[in-house]
BARO-669675 format. One line per 2 residues: number of its first residue (from 1); for each residue x, y, z of N, C-alpha, C. Coordinates in steps of 0.001 Angstrom, whole numbers, plus 500000, padded with zeros to 6 digits. Each point is the difference from the previous one (the first is absolute). Example, Ala and Ser with C-alpha at 12.3 -4.5 7.8 and 13.67 -1.06 7.14 Angstrom:
<pts>
1	513190:494310:507800:499110:501190:500000:500900:501200:500000 | 499650:501050:499280:500820:501190:500060:499230:501090:500730
</pts>
This chain:
<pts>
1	165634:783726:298729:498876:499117:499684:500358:499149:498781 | 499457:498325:500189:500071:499586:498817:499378:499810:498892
3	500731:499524:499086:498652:500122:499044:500080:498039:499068 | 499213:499492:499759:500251:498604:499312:499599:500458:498178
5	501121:499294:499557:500270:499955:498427:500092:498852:499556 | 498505:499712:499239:500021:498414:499161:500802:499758:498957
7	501090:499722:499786:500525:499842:498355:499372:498382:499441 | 499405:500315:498699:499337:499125:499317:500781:500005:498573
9	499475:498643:499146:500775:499608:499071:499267:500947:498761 | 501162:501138:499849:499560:500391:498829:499500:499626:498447
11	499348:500682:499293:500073:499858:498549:501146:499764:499509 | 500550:499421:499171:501300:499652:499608:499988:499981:498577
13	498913:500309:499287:499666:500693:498827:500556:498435:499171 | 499433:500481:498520:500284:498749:498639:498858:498418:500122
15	498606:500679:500928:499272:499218:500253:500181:499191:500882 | 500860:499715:501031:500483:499054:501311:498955:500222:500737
17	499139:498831:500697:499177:500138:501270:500911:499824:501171 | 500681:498869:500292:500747:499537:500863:501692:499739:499843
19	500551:499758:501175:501122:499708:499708:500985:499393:501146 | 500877:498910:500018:500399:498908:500560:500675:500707:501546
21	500203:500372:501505:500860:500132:500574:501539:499267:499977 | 500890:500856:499617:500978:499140:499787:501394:500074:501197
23	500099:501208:500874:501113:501018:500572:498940:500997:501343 | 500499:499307:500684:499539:501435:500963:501431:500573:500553
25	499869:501253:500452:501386:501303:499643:499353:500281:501649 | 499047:500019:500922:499935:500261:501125:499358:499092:500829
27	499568:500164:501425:499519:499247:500612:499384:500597:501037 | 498892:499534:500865:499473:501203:501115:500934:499900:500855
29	499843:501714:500638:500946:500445:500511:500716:500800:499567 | 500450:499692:499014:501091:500586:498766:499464:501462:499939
31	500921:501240:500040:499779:501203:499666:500489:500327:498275 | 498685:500468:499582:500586:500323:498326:499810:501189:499488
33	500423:500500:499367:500384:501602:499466:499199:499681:498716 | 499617:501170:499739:499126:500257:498485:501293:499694:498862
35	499270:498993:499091:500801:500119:498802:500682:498327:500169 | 499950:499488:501268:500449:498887:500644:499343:499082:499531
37	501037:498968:499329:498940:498554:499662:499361:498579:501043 | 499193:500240:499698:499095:499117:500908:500177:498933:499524
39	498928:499172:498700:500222:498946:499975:500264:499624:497953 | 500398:498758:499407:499846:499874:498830:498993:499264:499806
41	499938:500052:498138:498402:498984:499871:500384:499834:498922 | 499896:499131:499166:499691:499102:499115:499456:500385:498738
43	499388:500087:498636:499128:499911:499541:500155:499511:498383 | 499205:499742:498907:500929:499573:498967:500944:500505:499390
45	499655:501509:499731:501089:501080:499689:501216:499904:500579 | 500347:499828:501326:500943:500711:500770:499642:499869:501163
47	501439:500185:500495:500081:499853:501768:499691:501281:500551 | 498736:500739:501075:499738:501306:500301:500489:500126:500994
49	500966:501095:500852:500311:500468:500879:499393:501241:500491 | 499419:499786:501511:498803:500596:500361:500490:500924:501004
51	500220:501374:499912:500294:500926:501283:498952:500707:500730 | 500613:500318:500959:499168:500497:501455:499363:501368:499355
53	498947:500522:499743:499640:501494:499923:500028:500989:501145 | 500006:499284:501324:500270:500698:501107:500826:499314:501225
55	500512:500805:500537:500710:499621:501123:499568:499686:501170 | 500755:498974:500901:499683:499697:501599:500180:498556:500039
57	498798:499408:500447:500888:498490:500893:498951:499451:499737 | 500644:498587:499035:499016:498923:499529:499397:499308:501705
59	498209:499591:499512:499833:499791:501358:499558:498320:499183 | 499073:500299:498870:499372:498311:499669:500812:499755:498410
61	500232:498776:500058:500134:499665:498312:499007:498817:499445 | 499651:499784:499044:499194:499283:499826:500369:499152:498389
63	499503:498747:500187:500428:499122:498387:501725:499435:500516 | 499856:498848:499963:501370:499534:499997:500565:499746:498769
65	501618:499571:499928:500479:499803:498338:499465:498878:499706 | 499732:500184:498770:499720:499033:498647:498333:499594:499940
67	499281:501777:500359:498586:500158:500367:499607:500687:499518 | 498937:500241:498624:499177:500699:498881:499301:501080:500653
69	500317:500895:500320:498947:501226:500325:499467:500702:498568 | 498819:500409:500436:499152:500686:498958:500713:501481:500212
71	499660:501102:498594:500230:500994:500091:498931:500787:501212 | 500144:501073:500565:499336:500410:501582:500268:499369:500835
73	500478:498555:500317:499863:499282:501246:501269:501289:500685 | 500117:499355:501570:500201:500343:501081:501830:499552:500252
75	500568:500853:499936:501511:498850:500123:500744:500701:500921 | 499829:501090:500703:500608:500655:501401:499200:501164:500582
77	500261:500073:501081:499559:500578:500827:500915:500903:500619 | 500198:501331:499702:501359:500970:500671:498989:501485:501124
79	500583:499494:501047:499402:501084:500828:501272:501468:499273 | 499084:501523:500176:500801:500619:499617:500052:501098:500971
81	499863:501332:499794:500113:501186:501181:498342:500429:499339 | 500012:501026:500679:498390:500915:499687:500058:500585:498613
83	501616:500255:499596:499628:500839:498929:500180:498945:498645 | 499562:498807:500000:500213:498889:498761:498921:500388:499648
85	500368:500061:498569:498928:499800:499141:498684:499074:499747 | 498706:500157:499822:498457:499337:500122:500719:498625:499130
87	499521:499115:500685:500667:498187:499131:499105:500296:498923 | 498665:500307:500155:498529:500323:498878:500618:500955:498831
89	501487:500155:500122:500113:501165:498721:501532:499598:499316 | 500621:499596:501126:501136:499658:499637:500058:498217:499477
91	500802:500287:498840:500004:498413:499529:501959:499982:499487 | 500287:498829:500722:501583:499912:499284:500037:499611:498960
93	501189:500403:499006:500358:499375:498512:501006:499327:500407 | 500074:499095:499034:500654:498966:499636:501054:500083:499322
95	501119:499687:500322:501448:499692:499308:500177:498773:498981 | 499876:500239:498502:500070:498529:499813:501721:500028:499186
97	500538:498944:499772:500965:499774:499457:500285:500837:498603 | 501308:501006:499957:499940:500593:499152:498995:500815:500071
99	499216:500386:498539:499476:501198:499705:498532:499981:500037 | 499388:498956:501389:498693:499838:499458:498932:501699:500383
101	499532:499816:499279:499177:502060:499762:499047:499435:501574 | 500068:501050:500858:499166:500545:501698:498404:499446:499189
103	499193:499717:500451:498917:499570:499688:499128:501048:501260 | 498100:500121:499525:499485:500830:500489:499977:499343:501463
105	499548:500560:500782:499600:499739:501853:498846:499232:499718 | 500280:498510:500864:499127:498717:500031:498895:500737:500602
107	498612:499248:500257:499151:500456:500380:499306:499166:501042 | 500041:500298:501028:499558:498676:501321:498600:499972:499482
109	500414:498721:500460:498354:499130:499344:498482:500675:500923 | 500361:500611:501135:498787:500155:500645:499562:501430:499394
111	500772:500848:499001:499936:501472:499767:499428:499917:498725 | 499761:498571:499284:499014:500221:499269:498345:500719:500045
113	500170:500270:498467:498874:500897:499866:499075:499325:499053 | 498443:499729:500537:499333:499868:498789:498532:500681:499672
115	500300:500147:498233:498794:501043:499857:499032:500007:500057 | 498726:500901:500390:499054:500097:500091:499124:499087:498770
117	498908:499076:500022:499654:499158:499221:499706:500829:498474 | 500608:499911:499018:499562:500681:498621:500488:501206:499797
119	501030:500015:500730:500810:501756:500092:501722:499662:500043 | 500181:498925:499563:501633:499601:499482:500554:501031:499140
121	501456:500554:500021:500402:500465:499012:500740:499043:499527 | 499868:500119:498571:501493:498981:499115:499824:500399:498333
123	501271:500057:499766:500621:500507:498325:498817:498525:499270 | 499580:500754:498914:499411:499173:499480:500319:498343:499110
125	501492:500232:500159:500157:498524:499742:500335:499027:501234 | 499976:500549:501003:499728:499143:501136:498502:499962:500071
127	498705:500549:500039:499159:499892:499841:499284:498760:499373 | 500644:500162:498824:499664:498563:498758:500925:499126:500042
129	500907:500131:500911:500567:498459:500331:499459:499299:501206 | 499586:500819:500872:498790:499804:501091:498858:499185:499459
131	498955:500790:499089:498867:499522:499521:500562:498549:499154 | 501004:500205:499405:500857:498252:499431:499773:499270:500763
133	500501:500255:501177:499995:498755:501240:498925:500355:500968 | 498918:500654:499651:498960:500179:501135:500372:499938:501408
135	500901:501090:499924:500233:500470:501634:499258:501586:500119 | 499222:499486:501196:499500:501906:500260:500916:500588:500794
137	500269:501519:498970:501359:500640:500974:499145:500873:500889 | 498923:499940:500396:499900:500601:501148:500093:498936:501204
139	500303:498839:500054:500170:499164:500748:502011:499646:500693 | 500655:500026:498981:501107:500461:500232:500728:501109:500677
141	501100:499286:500885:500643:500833:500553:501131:500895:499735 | 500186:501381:500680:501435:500695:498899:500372:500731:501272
143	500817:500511:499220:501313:500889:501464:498650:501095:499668 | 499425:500545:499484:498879:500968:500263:500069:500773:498976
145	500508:499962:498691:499948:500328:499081:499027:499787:498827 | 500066:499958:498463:499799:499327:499005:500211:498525:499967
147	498928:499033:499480:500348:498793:499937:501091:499502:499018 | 501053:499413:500337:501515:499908:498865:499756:498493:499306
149	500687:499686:499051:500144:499010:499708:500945:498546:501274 | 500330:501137:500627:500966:498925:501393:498864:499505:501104
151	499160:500897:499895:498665:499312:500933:499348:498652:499404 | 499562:500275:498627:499373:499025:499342:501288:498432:500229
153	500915:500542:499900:501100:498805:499755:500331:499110:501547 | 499901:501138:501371:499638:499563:501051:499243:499129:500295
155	498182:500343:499320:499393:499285:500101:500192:498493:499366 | 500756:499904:499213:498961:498776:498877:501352:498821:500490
157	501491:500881:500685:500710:499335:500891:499064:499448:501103 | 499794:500585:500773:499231:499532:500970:499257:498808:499652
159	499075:499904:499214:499031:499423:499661:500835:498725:499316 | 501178:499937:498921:500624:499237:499840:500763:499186:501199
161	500637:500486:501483:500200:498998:500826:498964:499826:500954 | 498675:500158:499716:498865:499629:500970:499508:498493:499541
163	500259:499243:501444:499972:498587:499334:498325:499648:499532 | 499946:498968:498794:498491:499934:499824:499410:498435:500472
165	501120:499503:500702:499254:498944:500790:500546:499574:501380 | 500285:499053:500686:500465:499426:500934:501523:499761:499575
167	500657:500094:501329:501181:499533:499517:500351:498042:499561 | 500324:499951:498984:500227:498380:500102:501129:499378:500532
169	499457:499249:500762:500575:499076:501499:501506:499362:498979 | 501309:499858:500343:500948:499240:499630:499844:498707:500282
171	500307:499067:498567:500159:498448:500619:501239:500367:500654 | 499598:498830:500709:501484:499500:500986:501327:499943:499248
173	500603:500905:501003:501543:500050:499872:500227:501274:499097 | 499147:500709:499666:499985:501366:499451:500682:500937:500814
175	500999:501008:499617:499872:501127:500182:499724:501528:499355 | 499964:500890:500811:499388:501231:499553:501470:500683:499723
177	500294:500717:499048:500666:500999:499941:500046:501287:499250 | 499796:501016:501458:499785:501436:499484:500681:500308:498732
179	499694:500835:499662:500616:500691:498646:500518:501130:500373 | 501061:500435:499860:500676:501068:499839:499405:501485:499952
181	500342:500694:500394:500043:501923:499364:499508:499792:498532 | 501374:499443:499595:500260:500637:498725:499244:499032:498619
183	500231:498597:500540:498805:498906:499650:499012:500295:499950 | 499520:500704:500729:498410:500253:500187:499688:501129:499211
185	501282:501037:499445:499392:500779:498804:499849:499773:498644 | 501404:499033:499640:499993:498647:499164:498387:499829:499587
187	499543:499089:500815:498880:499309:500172:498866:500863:499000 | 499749:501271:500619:498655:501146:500201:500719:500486:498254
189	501005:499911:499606:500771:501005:498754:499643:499045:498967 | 499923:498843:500444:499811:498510:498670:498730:499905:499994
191	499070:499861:500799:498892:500169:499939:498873:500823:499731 | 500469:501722:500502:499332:500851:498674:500919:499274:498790
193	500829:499893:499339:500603:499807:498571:498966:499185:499791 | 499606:499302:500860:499687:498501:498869:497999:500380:499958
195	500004:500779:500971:498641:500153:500174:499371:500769:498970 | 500888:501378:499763:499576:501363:499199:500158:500024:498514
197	501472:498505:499555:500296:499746:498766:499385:498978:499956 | 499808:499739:498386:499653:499150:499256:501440:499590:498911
199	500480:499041:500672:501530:499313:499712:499655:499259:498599 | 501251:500553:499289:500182:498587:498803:501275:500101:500253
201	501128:498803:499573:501373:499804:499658:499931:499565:498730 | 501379:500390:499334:500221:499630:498738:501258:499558:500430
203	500899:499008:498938:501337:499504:500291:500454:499675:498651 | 501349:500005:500227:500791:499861:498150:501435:499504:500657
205	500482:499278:499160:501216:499430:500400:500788:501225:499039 | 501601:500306:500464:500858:500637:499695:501516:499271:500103
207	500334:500242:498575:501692:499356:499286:501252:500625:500464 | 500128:499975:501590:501075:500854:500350:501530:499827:500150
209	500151:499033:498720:501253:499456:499572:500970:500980:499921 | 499549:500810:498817:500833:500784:499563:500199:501318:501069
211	499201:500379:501086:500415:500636:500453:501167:499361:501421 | 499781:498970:500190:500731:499468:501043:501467:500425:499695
213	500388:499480:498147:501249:499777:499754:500320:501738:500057 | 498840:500618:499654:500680:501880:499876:500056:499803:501853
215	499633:499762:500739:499712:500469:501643:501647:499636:500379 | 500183:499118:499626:501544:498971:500430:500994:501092:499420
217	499619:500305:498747:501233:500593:499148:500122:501297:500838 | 499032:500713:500133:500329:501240:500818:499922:500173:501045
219	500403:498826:501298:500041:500104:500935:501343:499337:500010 | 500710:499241:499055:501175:499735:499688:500870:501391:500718
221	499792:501301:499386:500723:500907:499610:499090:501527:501155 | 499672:499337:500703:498722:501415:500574:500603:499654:501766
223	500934:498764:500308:500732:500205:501833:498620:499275:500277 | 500471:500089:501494:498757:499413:501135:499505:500978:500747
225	498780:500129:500080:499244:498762:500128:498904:499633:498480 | 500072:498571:499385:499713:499896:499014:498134:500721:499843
227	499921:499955:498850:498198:500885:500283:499326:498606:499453 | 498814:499415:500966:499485:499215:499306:498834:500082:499130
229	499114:499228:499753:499026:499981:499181:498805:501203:500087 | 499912:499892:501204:498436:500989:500673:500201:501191:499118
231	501527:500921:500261:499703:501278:499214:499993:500354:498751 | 500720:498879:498991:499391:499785:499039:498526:499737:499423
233	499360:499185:500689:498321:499638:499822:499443:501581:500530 | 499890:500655:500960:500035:501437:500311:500163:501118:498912
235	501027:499833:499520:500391:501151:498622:499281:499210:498872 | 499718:498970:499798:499439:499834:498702:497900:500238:500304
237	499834:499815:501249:498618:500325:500574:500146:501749:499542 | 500386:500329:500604:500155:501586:499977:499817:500733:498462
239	501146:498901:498872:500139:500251:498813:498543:500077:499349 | 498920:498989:500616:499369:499759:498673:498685:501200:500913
241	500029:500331:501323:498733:500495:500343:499400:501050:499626 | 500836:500886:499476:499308:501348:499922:499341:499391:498119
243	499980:499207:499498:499070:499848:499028:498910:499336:500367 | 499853:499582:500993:499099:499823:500867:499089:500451:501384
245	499768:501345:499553:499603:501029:501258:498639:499676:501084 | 499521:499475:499321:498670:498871:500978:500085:499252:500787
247	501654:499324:499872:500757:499208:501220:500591:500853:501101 | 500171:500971:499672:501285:500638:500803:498840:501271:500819
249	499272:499610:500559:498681:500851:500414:499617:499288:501184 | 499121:501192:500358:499031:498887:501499:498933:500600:499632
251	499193:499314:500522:498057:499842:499777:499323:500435:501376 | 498921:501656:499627:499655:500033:501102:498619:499487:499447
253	499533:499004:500824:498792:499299:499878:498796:500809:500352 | 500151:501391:501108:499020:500362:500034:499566:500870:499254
255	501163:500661:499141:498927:501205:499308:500431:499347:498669 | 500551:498526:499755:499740:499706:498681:501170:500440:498957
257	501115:500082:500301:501203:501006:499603:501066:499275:500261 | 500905:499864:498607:501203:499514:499591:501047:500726:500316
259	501132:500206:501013:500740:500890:500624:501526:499805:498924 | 500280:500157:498549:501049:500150:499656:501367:500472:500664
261	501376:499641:499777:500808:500212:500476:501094:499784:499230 | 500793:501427:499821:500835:500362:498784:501739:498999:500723
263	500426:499963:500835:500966:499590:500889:499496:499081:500735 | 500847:498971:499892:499804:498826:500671:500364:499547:501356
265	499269:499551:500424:500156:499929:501610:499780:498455:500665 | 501284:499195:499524:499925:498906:500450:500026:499078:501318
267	498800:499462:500759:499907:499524:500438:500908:498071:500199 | 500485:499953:500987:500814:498980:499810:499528:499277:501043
269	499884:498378:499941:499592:499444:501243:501120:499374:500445 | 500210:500003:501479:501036:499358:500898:499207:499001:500835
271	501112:498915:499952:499577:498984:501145:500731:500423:501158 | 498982:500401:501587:500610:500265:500694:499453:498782:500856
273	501111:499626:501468:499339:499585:500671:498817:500290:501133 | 499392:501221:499711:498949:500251:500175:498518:499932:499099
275	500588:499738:498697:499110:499932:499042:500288:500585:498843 | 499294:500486:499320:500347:500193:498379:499774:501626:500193
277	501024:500709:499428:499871:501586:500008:500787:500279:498722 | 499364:501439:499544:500028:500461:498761:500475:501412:500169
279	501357:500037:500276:500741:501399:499534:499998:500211:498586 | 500240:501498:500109:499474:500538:498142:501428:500310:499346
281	500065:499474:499177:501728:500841:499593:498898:501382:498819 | 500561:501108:500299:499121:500730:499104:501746:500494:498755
283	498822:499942:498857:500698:500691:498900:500744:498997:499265 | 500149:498752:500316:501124:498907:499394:500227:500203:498241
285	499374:500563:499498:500009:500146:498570:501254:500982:499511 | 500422:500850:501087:501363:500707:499869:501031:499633:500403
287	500083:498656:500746:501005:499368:500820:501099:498442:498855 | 500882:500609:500005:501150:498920:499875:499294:498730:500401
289	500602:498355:499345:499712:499277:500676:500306:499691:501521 | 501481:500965:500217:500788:499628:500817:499273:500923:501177
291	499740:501060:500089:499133:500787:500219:498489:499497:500703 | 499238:499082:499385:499154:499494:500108:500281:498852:500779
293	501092:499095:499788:500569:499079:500885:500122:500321:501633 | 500436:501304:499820:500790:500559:501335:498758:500200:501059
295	499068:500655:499008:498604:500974:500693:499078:498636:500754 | 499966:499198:499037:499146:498768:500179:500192:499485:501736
297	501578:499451:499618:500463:499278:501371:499926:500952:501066 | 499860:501668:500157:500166:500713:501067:498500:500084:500413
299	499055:499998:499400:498839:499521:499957:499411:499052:501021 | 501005:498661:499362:499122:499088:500076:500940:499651:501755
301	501105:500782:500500:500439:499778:500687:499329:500986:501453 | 499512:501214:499829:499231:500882:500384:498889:499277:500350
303	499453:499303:499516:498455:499271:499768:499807:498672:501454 | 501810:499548:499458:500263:498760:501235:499718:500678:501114
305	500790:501388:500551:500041:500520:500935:499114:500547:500636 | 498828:500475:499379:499205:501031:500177:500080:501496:499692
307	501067:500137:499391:500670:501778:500150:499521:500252:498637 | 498543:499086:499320:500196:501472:498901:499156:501367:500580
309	500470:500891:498639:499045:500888:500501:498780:500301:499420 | 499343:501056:499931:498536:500297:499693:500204:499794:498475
311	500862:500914:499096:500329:499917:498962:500006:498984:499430 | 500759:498993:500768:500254:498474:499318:499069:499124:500241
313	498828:500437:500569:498936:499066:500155:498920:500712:499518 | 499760:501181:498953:498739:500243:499545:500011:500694:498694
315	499100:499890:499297:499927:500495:498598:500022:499036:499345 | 500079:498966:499785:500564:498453:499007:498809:500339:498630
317	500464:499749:498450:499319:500585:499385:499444:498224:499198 | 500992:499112:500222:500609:498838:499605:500268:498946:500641
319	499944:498791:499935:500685:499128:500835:500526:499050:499831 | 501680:499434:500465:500498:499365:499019:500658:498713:501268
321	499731:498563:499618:500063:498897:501241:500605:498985:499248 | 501203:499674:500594:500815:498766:500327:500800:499521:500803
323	499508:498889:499476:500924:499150:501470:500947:499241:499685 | 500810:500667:498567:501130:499429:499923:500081:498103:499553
325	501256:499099:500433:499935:498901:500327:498853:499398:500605 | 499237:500300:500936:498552:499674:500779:498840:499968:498868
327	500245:500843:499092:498314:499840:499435:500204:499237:499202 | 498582:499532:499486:499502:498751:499647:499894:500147:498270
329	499235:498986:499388:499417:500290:498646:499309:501075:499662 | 499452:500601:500862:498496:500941:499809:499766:500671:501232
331	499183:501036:499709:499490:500172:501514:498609:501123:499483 | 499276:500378:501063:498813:500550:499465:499993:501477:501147
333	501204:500571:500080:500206:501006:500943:498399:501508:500004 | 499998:500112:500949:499083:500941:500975:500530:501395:499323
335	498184:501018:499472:500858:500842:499503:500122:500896:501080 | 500828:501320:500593:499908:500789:501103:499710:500923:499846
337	498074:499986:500596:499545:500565:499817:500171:502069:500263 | 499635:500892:499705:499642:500116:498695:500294:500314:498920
339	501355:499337:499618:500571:499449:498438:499653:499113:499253 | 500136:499884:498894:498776:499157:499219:501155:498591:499193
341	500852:500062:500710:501101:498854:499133:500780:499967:501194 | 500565:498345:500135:501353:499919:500418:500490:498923:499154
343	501341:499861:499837:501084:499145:499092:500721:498758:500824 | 499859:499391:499642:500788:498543:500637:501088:499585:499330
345	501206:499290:500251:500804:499572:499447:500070:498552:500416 | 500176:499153:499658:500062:498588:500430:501616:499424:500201
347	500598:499075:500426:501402:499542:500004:500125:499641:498366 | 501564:500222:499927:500631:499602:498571:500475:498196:499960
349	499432:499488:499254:499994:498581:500032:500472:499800:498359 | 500643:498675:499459:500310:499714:498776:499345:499491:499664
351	499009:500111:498433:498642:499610:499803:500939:499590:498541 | 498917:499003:499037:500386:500007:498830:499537:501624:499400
353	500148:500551:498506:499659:500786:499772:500410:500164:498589 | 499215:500323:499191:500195:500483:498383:500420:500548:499179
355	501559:499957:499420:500573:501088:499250:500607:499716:498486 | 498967:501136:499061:500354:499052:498841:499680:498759:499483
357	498892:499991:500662:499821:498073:499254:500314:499189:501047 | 500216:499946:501120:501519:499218:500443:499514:500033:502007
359	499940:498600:500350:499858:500272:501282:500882:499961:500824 | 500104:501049:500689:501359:500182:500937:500256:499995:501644
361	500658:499914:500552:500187:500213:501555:499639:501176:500371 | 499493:501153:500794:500545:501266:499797:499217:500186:501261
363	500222:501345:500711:499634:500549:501621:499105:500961:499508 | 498922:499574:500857:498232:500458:499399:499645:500368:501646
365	499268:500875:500266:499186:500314:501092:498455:500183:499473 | 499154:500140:501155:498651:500124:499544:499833:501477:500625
367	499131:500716:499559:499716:501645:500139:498248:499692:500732 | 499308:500240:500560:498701:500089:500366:499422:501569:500222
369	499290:500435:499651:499472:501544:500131:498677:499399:500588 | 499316:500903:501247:498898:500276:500164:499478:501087:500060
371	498530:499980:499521:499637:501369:499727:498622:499859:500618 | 499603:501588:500107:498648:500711:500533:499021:500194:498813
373	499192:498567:499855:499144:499752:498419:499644:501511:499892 | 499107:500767:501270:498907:501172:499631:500536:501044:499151
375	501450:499959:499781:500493:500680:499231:501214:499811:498713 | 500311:499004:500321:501454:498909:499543:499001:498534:499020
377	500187:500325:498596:499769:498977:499179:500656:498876:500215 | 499595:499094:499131:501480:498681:500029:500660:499966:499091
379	499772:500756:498328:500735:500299:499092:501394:500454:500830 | 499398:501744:500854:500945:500999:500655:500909:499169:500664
381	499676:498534:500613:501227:499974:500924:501139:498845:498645 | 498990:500199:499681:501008:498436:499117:500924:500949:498456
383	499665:500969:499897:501114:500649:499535:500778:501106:500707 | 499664:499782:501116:500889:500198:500974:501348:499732:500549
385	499120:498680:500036:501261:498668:500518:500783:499537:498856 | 499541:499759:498274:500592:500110:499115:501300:501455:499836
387	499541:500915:500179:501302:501398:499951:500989:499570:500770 | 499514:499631:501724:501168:499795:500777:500709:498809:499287
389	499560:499042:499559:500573:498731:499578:501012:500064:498843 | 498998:500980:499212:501087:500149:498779:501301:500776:499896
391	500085:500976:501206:500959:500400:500833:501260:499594:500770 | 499331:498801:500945:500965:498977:500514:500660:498914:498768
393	499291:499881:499329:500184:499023:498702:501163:500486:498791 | 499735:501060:500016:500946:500963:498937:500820:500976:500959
395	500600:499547:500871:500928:501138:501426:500890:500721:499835 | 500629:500368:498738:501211:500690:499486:500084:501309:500084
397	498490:500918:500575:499738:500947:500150:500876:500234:501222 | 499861:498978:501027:500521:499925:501588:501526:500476:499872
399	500662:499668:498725:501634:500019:499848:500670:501445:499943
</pts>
């Protein structure tokens, strides 16, 4: 006798709803063995590779490539024998690149549970983040538990892509173009930031003359591949933070609490051509420049690919953004949320500049910090950006 086994798009844990079809590994017809990969997917983290939890013979597949399924949707259909396991119990995990940690069993959307009106359970600071946003949790849905903070966040998603008017008609000669997987988490990640913070930037120009001529001199004598600027600006960030412990923190907004952090856990942004992603180099404050050079580019090369792993995409305590040659005078960078600072570096350009009395030629960049006002002064960031400066400015430490 047979038996039919739905495999649906698991939880994929680190807050992901959805995620891009990118690879299908079978086809109906196809006989697959437990443990057997079915199909890949997409998501901002990382590329997920999805195996069979049970065995027998794909009969339906569903979602073609380069097609957004929600977490629960429907993506094969495997007839199995009598003795397969209930589809209602069994849920597959996910393979992600490297070391990403098994996440709990997704929960099909129809197996929601909701509570009896005025008889919700929930920890009391979900409670009063509820009554914050006047949601009744007896109205909310849950795998049948306690109400979590991931329900509330479900919801107010939801409610954030529920359109609030008509769609508006394109003038002529318009087109539409979808957004991405990974774009589309982009999108939802900038928008709590910009929604939940209250942004200021501060900016200061920096005299990075004298370190250019130390950067040259000891890359004179240090082989290839030469180390450029970034991990220098990196070690002198690092240098000045721990006198600054209010930066190097994240903010939980709901219970009102400054999350200190003794070790630094730098967040780095990459331009990918999928969009902008932020592997963490953790610990850089013990690392060589050369060291820091090395870590950066494996990073930022991981990031191109999709292969980081869980590690390298979570914890960021900090956040530190340039674009090298590309950036501009200034910039007013997004802080990521929930860290209460990120650091900008601007391109190195030859500005006049002041030494001694005396106006001179000399290679100046601009520094921009943004910060999370509810907790981050503007004194705090501006002797901030002064430490790092006076750092890059006086570099002999680097030697």
């Amino acid at each position: 006798m047979m038996a039919r086994f739905e495999f649906q798009l698991p939880d994929i844990g680190e807050g992901v709803t959805e995620a891009e079809l990118v690879e299908w590994h079978v086809a109906p017809g196809d006989r697959v063995e437990e443990g057997q990969l079915l199909v890949s997917a997409s998501t901002q983290k990382a590329t997920v590779e999805l195996e069979a939890p049970v065995s027998g013979v794909v009969r339906e597949r569903r979602g073609e490539l380069g097609e957004t399924v929600k977490v629960g949707s429907l993506l094969v259909v495997i007839e199995t024998d009598e003795s397969a396991p209930d589809p209602k119990q069994t849920t597959a995990q996910p393979i992600v690149a490297a070391t990403q940690p098994r996440p709990a069993s997704a929960q099909p959307p129809e197996a929601a549970h909701r509570h009896a009106p005025g008889r919700a359970l929930a920890a009391p600071a979900v409670r009063e983040r509820a009554r914050m946003l006047g949601i009744d949790l007896s109205t909310l849905p849950t795998a049948g538990g306690p109400v979590t903070h991931a329900d509330l966040d479900r919801l107010l998603l939801a409610q954030a892509r529920a359109p609030e008017s008509a769609t508006v008609p394109l003038p002529p000669g318009g087109e539409e173009v979808p957004l991405s997987s990974v774009r589309r988490q982009i999108a939802r990640r900038m928008q709590r930031a910009k929604d939940r913070i209250p942004h200021f930037t501060y900016v200061d120009e920096v005299d990075i003359t004298a370190l250019e001529a130390l950067r040259a001199r000891l890359n004179a004598h240090a082989g290839n591949p030469p180390v450029g600027l970034l991990p220098f600006l990196i070690s002198a960030t690092c240098r000045a933070l721990p006198s600054f412990p209010d930066l190097n923190a994240r903010f939980d907004d709901v219970r009102d609490i400054l999350v200190r952090y003794s070790a630094i856990h730098l967040g780095l942004a990459v331009q990918t051509d999928k969009g902008l992603i932020v592997p963490v180099l953790h610990e850089p404050e013990w690392m060589t420049l050369r060291e820091i050079a090395d870590a950066v580019a494996l990073l930022a090369r991981k990031a191109r690919e999709g292969a980081l792993s869980a590690e390298e995409t979570a914890g960021s305590t900090f956040t530190f953004s340039s674009l090298g040659k590309l950036g501009g005078i200034a910039a007013t960078p997004i802080v990521n949320w929930p860290e209460v600072a990120v650091l900008a570096a601007g391109r190195m350009v030859d500005r006049p500049v002041s030494r001694d009395g005396r106006v001179e030629i000399g290679k100046t960049l601009n520094l921009s910090i943004s910060c999370d006002h509810r907790v981050i002064d503007g004194a705090v960031a501006a002797e901030f950006v002064r430490s790092v400066k006076c750092t890059l400015e006086q570099p002999y430490w680097m030697a």
